[in-house]
C-alpha positions in Angstrom: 10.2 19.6 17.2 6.5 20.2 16.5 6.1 21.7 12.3 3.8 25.1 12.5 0.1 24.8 12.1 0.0 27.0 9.1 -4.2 27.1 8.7 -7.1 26.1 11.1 -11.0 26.5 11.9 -10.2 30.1 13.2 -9.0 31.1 9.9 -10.5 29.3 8.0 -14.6 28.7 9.0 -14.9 25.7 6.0 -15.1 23.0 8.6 -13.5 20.8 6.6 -10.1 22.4 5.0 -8.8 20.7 2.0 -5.5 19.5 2.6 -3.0 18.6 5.4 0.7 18.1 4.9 2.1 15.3 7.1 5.8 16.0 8.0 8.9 15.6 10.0 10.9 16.6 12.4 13.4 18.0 12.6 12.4 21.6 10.9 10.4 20.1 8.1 9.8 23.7 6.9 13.4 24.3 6.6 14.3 20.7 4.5 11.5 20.3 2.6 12.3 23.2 0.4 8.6 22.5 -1.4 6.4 23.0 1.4 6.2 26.8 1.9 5.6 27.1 -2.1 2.7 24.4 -1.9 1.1 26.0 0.9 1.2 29.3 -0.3 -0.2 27.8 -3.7 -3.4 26.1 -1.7 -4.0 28.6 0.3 -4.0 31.4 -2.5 -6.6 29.7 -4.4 -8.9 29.1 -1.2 -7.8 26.0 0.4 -7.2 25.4 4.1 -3.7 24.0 4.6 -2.0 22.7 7.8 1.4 21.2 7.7 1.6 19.0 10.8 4.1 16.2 12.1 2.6 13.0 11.2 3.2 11.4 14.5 0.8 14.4 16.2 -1.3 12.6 18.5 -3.2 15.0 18.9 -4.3 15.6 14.9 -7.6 14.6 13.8 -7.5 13.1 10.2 -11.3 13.2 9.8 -11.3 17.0 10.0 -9.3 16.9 6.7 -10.8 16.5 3.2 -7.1 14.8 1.9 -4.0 14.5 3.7 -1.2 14.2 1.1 2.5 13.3 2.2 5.6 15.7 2.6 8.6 15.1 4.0 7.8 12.3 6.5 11.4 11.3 6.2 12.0 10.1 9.4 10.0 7.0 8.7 13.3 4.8 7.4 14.1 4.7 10.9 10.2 3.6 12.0 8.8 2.2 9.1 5.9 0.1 11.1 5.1 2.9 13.1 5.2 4.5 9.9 2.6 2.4 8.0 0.3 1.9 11.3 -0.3 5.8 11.3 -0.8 5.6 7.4 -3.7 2.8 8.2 -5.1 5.1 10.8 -5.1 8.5 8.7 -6.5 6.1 5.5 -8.8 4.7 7.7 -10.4 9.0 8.4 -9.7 10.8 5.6 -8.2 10.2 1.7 -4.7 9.8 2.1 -2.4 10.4 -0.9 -0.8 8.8 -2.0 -2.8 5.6 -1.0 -2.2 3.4 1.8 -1.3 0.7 -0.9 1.2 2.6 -2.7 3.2 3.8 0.5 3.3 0.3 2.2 4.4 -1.6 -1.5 6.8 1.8 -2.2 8.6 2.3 1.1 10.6 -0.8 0.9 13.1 -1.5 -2.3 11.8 -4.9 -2.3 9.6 -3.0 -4.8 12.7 -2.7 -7.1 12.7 -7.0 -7.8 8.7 -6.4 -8.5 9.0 -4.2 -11.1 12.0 -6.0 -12.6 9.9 -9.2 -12.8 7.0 -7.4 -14.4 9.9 -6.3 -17.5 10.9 -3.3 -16.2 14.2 -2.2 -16.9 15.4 -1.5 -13.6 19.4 -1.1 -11.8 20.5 -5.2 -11.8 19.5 -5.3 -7.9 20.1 -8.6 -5.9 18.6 -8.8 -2.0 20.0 -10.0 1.2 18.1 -10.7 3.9 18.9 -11.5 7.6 19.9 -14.4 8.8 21.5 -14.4 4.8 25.2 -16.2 4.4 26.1 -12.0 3.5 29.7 -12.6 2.8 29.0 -15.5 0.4 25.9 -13.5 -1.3 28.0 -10.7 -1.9 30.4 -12.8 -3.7 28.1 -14.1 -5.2 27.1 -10.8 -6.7 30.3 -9.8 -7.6 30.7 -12.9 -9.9 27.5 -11.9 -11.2 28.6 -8.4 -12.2 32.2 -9.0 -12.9 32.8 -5.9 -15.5 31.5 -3.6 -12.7 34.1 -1.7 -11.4 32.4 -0.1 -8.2 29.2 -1.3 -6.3 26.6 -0.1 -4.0 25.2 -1.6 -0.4 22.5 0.7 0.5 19.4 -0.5 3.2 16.0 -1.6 1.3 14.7 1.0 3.6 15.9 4.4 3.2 15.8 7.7 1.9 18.2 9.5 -0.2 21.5 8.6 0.1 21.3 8.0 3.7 23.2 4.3 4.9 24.1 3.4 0.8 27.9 3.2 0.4 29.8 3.2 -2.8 32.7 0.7 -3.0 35.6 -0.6 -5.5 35.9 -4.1 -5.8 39.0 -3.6 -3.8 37.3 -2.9 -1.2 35.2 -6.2 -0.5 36.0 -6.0 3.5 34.5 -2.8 3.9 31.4 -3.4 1.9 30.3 -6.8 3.8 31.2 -5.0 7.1 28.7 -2.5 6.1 26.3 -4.9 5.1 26.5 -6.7 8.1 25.9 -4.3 10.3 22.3 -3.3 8.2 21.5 -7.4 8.5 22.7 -7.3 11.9 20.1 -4.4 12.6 17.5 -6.5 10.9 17.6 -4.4 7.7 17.3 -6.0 4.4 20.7 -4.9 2.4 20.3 -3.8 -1.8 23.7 -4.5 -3.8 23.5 -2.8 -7.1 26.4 -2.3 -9.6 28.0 1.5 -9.6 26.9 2.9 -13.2 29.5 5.0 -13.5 27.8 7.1 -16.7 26.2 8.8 -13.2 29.2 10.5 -12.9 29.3 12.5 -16.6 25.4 12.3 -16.9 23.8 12.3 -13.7 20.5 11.2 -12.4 17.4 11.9 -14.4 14.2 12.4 -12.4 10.9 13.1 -14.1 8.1 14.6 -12.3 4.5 13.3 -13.3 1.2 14.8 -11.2 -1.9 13.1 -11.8 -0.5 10.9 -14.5 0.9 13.7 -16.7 4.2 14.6 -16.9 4.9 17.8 -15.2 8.9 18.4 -15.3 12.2 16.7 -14.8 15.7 17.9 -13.4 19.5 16.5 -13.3 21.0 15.6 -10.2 24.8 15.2 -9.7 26.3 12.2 -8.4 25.4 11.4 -4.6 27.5 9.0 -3.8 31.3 10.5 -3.2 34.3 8.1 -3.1 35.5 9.4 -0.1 33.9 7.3 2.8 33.8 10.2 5.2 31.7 12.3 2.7 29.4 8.9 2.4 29.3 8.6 6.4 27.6 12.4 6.7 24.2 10.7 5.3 22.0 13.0 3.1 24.5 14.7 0.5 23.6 17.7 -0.8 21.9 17.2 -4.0 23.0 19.6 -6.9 19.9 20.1 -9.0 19.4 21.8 -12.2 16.2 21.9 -14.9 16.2 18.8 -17.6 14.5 18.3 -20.8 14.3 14.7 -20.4 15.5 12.4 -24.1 12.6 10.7 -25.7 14.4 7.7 -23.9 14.0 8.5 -21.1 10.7 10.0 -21.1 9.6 6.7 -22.8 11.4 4.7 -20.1 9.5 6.5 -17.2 5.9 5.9 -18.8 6.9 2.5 -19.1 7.9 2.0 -15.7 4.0 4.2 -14.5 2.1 1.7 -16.9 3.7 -1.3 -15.2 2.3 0.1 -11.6 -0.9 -1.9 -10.3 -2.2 1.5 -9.4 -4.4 3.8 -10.9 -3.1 7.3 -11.5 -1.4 8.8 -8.8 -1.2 11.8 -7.4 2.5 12.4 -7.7 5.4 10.4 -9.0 8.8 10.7 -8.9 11.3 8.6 -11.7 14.5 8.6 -11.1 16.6 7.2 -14.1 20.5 6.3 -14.8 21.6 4.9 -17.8 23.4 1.8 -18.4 26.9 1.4 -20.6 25.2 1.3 -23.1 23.1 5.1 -22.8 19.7 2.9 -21.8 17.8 4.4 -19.1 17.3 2.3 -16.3 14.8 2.9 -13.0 16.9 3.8 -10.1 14.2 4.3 -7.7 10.5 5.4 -8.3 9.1 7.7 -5.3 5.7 7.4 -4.9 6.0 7.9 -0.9 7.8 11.5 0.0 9.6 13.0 -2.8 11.2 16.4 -3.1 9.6 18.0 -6.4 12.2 20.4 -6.9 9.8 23.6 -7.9 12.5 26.1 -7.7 13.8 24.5 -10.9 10.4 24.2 -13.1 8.5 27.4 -13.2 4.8 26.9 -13.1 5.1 23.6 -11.3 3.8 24.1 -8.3 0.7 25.7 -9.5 0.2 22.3 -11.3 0.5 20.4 -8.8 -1.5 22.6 -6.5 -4.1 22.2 -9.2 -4.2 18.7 -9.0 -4.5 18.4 -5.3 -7.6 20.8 -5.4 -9.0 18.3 -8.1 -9.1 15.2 -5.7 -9.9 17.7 -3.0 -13.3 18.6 -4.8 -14.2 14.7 -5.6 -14.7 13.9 -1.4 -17.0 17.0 -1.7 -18.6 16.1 -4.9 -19.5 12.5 -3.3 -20.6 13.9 0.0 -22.8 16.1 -1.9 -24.7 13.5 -4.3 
């Protein structure tokens, strides 16, 4: 299902609008609870916007001052696809966030990076395939012998889509799962269950350009029940969060560690450890949600920070 062209040259005479959204089918306007806001954000102060597919053959990058990424979420399924359009829309127009960031940031191999750099990251151990899987995930479970409960999730997915929550008891289950990723040719993530999810939630703090912006609580997204797990996406209860000076601290760390400059958005999501220490779950640099409807004022500043690398193409072009 093609996403709605939104702007274009007929409405818009500037030959070069500002900003494209790439997208996803299916109904990105209806998922992506962030788009319409954004849009209607550029557009009111004077920005061309068009949020297209970004597998539209027929789209031509170059027309487009910056194309910044939505809710491309289909691309765990076709992740070199993926990336080879990303090269191809980098190669005609600024793509944001950089080509660099969404190639290093759309696998969780980035997740043992960031640990080796010192940050404090969910213990994650890696299997690859071809791996011995049931004697790595023993070998994890020694490793993590107070942790009651354990994830197997794919390195290469979004939101709880493919992770499964397990009890120890339930050791069959979990390396049938994981086979069946490696089997697929999916590198598999084990990570101990933090079970403070359950009374605290998720933290996620919301930086744009560099400065934080707002953060929000999730609930818990992985349910016990395996039928619940086998439906994919859970719904995500969200609510507004004045982020601990922990955590806040945590999530700067985890930015300054990046070999990046400042990015356009970032997403850090944060659970704490037994012992209340804020650890990085994941850090979405690729296709976050955003969550405006829960931070008043948000989306104006993140509208405002598009418009400023907008105006730098222009600026250059101009000198």
């Amino acid at each position: 299902m093609r996403a709605p062209a939104l702007a274009s040259p007929d409405l818009f005479p500037d030959p070069h609008p500002c900003h494209r959204s790439p997208s996803s089918p299916p109904a990105p306007a209806a998922r992506d609870q962030d788009l319409a806001p954004l849009e209607a954000a550029l557009r009111g102060a004077g920005a061309a916007v068009a949020a297209v597919d970004w597998d539209d053959a027929d789209a031509d990058w170059s027309r487009f001052d910056l194309a910044v990424l939505r809710s491309t979420w289909d691309y765990t399924e076709r992740l070199p696809e993926f990336l080879a359009w990303a090269a191809r829309a980098a190669a005609q127009t600024a793509l944001l966030n950089p080509l660099a960031v969404v190639g290093w940031n759309t696998d969780k191999h980035y997740l043992g990076d960031l640990a080796r750099a010192g940050v404090p990251v969910v213990p994650s151990t890696f299997v690859e395939p071809g791996e011995d899987a049931a004697a790595a995930l023993d070998r994890f479970l020694a490793a993590h012998a107070d942790a009651a409960e354990f994830v197997v999730k794919p390195c290469v997915g979004a939101g709880s889509s493919g992770a499964r929550r397990h009890a120890r008891a339930q050791r069959a289950a979990a390396l049938a799962h994981a086979r069946r990723l490696l089997d697929a040719g999916r590198s598999v993530l084990l990570q101990p269950y933090l079970d403070r999810v359950d009374s605290h939630g998720e933290t996620a703090l919301l930086f744009f350009d560099g400065v934080f912006s707002h953060a929000i609580r999730k609930a818990p997204l992985l349910p016990r029940d395996a039928a619940a797990q086998r439906a994919g996406f859970d719904g995500e209860r969200i609510a507004p969060r004045a982020p601990s000076a922990a955590e806040f601290a945590a999530a700067e760390r985890i930015l300054a560690a990046l070999p990046f400059g400042p990015l356009l958005y970032a997403r850090v999501d944060l659970l704490h450890d037994a012992d209340g220490r804020p650890l990085l779950l994941e850090l979405e640099l690729t296709e976050p949600s955003l969550f405006f409807a829960q931070a008043p004022g948000s989306v104006e500043r993140y509208a405002a920070a598009i418009l400023r690398r907008c105006a730098a193409p222009r600026a250059a072009a101009t000198a």
